[in-house]
NUVO-744950 format. One record per residue: residue number from 1; x, y, z of N, C-alpha, C in turn. Coordinates in steps of 0.001 Angstrom, whole numbers, m for minus. Layout:
<nodes>
<node NUM, <X, Y, Z>, <X, Y, Z>, <X, Y, Z>>
...
</nodes>
This chain:
<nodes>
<node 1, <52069, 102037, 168693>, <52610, 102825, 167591>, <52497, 102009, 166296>>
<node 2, <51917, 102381, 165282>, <51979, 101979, 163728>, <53236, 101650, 163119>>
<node 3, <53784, 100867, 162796>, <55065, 101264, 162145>, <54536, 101986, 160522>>
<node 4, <56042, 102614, 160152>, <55380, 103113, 159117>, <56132, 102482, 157689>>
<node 5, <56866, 101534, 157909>, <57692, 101133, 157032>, <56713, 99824, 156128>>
<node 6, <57170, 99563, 155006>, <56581, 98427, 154712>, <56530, 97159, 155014>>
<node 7, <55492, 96537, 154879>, <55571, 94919, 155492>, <55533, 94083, 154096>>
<node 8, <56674, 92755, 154462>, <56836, 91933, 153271>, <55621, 91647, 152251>>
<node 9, <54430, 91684, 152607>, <53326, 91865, 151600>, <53387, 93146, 150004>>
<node 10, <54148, 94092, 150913>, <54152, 95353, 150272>, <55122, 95706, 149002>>
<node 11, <56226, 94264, 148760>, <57184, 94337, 148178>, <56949, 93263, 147090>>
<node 12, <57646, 93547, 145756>, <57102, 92544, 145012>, <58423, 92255, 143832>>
<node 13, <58600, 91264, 143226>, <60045, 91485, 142610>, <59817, 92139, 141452>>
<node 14, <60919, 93273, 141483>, <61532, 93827, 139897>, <60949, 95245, 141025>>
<node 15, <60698, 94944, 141877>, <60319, 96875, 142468>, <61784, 97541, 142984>>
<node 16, <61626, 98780, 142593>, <63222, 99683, 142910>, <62808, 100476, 143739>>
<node 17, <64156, 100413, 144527>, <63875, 101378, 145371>, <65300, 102298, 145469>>
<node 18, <64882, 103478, 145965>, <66299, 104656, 146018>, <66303, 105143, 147337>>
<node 19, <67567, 105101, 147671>, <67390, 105852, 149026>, <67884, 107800, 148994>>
<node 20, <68043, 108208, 149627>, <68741, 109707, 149697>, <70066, 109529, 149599>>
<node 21, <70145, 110748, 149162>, <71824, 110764, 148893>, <72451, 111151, 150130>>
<node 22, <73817, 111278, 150250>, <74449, 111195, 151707>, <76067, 111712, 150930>>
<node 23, <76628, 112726, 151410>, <77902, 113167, 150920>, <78502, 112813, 152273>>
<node 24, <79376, 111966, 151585>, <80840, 111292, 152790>, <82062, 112300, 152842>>
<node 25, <82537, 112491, 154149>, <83522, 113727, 154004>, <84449, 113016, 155327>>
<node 26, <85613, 113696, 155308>, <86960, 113788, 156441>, <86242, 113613, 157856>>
<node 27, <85190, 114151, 158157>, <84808, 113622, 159607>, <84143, 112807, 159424>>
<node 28, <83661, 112283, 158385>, <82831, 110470, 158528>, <83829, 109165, 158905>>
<node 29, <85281, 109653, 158083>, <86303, 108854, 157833>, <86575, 108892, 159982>>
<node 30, <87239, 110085, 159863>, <87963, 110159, 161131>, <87041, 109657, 162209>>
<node 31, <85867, 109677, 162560>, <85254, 109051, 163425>, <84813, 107246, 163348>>
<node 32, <84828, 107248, 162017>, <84477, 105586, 161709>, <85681, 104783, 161725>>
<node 33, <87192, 105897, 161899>, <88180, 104974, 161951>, <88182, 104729, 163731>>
<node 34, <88183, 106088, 164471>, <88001, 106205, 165827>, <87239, 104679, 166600>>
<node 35, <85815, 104934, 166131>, <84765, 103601, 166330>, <85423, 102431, 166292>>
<node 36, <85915, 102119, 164581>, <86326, 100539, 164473>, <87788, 100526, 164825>>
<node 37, <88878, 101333, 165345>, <90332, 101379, 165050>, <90976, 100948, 164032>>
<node 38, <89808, 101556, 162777>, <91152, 101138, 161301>, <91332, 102498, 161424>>
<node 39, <92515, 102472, 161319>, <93380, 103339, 161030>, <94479, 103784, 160359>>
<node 40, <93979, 102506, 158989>, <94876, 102480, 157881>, <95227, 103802, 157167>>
<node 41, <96618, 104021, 156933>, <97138, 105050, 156740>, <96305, 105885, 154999>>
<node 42, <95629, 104955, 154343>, <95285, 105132, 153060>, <93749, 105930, 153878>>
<node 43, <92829, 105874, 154748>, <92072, 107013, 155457>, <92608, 107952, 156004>>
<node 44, <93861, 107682, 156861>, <93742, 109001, 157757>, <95463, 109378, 157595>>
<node 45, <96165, 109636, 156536>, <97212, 109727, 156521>, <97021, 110722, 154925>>
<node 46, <97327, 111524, 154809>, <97117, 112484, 153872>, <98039, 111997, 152981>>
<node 47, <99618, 112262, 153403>, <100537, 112607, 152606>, <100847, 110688, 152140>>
<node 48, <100585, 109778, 153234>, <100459, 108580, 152391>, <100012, 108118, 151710>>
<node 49, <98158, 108997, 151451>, <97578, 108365, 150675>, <97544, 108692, 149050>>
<node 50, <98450, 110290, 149054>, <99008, 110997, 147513>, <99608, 109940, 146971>>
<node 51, <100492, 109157, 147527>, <101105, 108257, 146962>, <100332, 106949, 146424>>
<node 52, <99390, 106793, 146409>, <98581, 105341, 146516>, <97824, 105969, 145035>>
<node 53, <97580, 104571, 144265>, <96674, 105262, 143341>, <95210, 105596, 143411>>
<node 54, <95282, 106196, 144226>, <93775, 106593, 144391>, <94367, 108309, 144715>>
<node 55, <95394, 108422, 144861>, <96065, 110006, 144889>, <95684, 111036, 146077>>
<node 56, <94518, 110379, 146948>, <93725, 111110, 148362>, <93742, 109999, 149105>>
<node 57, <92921, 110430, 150360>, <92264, 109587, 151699>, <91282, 109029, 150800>>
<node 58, <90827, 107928, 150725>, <89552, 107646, 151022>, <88774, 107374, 151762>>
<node 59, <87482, 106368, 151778>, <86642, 106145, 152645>, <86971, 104860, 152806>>
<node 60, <86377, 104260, 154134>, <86552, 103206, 154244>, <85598, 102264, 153466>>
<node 61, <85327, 101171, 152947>, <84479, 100346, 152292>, <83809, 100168, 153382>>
<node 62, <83838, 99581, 154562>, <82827, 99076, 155395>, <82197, 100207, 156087>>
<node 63, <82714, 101584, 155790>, <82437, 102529, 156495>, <81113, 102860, 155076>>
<node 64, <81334, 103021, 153662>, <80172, 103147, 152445>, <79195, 102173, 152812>>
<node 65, <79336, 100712, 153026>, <78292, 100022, 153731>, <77075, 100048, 154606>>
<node 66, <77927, 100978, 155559>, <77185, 101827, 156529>, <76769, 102940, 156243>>
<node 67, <76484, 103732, 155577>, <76045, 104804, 155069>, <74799, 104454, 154115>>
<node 68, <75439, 103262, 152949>, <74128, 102811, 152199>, <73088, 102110, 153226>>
<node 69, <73244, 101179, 154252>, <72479, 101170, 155185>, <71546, 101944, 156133>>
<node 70, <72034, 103138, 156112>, <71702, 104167, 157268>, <70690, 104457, 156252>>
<node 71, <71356, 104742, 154845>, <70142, 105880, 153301>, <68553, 104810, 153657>>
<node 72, <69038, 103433, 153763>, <68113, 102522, 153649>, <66846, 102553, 154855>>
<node 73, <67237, 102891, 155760>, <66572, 103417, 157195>, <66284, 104693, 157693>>
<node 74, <66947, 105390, 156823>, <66118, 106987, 156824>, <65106, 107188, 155649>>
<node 75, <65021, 106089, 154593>, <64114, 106439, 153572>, <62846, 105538, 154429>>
<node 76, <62791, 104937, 155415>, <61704, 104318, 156191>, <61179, 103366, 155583>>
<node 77, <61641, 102595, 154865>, <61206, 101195, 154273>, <60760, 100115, 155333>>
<node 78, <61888, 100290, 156536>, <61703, 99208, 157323>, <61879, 99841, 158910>>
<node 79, <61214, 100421, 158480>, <61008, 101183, 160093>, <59616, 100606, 160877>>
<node 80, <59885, 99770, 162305>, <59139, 99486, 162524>, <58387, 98131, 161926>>
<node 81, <59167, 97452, 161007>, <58531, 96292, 160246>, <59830, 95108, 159671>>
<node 82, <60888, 95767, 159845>, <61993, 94889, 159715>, <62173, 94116, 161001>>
<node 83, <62480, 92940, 161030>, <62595, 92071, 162206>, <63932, 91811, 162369>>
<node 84, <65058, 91821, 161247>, <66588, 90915, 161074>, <66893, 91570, 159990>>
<node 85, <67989, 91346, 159932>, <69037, 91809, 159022>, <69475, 90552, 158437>>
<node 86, <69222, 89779, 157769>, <69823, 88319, 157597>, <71224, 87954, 156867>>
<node 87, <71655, 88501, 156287>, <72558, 88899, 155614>, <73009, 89634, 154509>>
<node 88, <74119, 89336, 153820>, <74712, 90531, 153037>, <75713, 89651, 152519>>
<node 89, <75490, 89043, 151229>, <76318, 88593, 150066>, <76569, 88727, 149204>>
<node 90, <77443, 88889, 148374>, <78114, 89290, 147022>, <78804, 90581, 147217>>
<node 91, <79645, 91128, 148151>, <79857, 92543, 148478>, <81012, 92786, 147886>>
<node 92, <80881, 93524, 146833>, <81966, 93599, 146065>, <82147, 95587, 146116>>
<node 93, <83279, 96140, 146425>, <83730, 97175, 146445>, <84528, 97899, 145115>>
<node 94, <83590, 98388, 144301>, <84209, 98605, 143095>, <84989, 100074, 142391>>
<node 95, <84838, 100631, 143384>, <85256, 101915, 143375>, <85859, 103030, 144302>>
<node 96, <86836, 103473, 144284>, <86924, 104503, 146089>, <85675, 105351, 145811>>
<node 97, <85317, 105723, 147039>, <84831, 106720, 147354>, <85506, 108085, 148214>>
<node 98, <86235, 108977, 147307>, <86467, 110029, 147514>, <85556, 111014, 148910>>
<node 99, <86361, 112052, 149726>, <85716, 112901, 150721>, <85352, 114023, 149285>>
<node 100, <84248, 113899, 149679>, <83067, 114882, 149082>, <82378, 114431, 148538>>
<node 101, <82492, 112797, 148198>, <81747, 112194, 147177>, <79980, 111813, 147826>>
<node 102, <79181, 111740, 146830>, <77767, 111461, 147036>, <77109, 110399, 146863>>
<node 103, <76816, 109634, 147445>, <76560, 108331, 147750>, <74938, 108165, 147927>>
<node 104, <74448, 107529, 146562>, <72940, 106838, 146985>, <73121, 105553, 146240>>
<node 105, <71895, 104734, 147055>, <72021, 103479, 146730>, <70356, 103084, 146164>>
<node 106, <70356, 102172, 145125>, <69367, 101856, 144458>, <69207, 100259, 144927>>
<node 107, <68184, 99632, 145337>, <67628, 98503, 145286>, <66510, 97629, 144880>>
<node 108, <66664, 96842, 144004>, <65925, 96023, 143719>, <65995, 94834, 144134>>
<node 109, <64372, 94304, 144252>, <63855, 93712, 144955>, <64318, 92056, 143978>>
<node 110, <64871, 91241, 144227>, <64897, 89863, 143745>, <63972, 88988, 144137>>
<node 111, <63877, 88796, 145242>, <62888, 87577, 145774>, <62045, 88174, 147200>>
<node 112, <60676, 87399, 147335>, <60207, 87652, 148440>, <59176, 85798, 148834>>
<node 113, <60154, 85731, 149934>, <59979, 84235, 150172>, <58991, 83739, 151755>>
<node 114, <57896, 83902, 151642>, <57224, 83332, 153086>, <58285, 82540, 154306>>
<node 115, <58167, 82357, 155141>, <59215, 81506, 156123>, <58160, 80605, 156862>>
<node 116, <58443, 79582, 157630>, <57356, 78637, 158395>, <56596, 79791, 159312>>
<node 117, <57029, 80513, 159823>, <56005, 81425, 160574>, <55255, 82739, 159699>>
<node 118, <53904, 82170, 160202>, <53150, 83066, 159016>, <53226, 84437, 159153>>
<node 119, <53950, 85144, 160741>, <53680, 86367, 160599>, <55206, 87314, 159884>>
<node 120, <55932, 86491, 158834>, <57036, 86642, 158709>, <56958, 86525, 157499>>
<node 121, <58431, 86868, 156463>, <58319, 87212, 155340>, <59927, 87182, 155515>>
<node 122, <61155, 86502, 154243>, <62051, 87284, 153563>, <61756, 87936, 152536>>
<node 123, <62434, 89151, 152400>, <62546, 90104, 151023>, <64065, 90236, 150581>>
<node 124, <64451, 89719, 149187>, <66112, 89857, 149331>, <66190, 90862, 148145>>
<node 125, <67175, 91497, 148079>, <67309, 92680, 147075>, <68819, 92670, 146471>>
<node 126, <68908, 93228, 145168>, <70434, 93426, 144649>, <70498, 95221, 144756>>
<node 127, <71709, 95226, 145440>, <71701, 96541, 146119>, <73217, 97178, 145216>>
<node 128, <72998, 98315, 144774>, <73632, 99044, 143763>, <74119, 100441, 144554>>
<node 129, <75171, 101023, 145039>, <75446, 102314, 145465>, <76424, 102804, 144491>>
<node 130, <75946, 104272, 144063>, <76706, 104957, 143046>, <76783, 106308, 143614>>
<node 131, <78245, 106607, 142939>, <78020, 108446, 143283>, <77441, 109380, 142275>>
<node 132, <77977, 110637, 142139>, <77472, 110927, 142201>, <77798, 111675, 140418>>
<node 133, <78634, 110975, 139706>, <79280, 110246, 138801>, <78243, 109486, 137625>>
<node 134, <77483, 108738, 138529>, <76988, 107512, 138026>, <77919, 106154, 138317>>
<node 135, <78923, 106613, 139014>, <80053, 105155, 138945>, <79792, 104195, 140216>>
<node 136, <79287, 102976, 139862>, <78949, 101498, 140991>, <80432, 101843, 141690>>
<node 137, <80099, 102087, 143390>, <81141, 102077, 143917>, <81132, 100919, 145037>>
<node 138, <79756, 100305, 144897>, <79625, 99131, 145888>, <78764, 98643, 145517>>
<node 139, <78293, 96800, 145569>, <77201, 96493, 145363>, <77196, 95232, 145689>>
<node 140, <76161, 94466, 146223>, <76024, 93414, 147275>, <74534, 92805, 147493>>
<node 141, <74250, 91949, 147951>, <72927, 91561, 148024>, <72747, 91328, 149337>>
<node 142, <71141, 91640, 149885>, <70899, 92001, 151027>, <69517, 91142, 151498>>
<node 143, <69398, 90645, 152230>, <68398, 89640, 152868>, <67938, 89787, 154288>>
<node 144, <66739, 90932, 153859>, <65804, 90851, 155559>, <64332, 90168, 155563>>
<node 145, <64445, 89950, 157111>, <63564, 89239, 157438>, <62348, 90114, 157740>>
<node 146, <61237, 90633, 157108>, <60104, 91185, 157318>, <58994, 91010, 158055>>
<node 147, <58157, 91855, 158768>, <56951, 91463, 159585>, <56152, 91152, 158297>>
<node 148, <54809, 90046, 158036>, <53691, 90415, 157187>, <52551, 90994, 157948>>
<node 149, <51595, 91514, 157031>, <50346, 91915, 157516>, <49930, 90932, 158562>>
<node 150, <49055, 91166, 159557>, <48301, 90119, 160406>, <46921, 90023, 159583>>
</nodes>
């Protein structure tokens, strides 16, 4: 099988990339609290979370994480050509994300660094998710490890 995603050759710095948008709602929350057992009352507690200044439920932050991740793997960048996930630094959560809200994430490319094995490649990116607003509701930097061309 071909992969069809890009290989670290294919990426170059200052390139952007967008993924699809993704509207987060009450059953993203209730099942991602289910999965991880947060079950902090500010997700799944209605009448607690009127009181909080955010005035609703929100989403979970690590639960928007996962969603800008998923946008990142359904737009097929690294399908088939990503090797690792290497990490994820600077993750700063700057906004709730409201149920109904619309979530895409923009990335640009910072660095793309060879590794001792030639059939390998890092690509690291500053990763931007906004709704639907225009308002940065997360943003973090992201470091995978890429196949290169043979």
């Amino acid at each position: 099988m071909q992969p069809r995603g890009r290989y670290w050759d294919d990426f170059k710095v200052g390139d952007v990339l967008v993924t699809p948008r993704r509207t987060v709602d009450g059953g993203d929350v209730s099942r991602f609290a289910g999965l991880t057992g947060d079950f902090n009352a500010l997700h799944t507690d209605e009448e607690y979370a009127k009181t909080t200044p955010f005035g609703a439920r929100v989403a979970h932050g690590i639960l928007t994480l996962g969603v800008s991740n998923g946008a990142q793997n359904l737009a097929g960048w690294f399908d088939g050509t990503a090797l690792a996930l290497l990490g994820l630094d600077r993750v700063r959560f700057t906004a709730p994300v409201k149920f109904g809200d619309t979530v895409q994430t923009e990335m640009t490319v910072t660095a793309c660094r060879p590794t001792s094995k030639p059939d390998r490649g890092v690509v690291v990116f500053d990763a931007t998710v906004k709704n639907q607003r225009g308002e940065t509701v997360l943003s973090y930097e992201e470091s995978v490890l890429m196949r290169r061309r043979s």
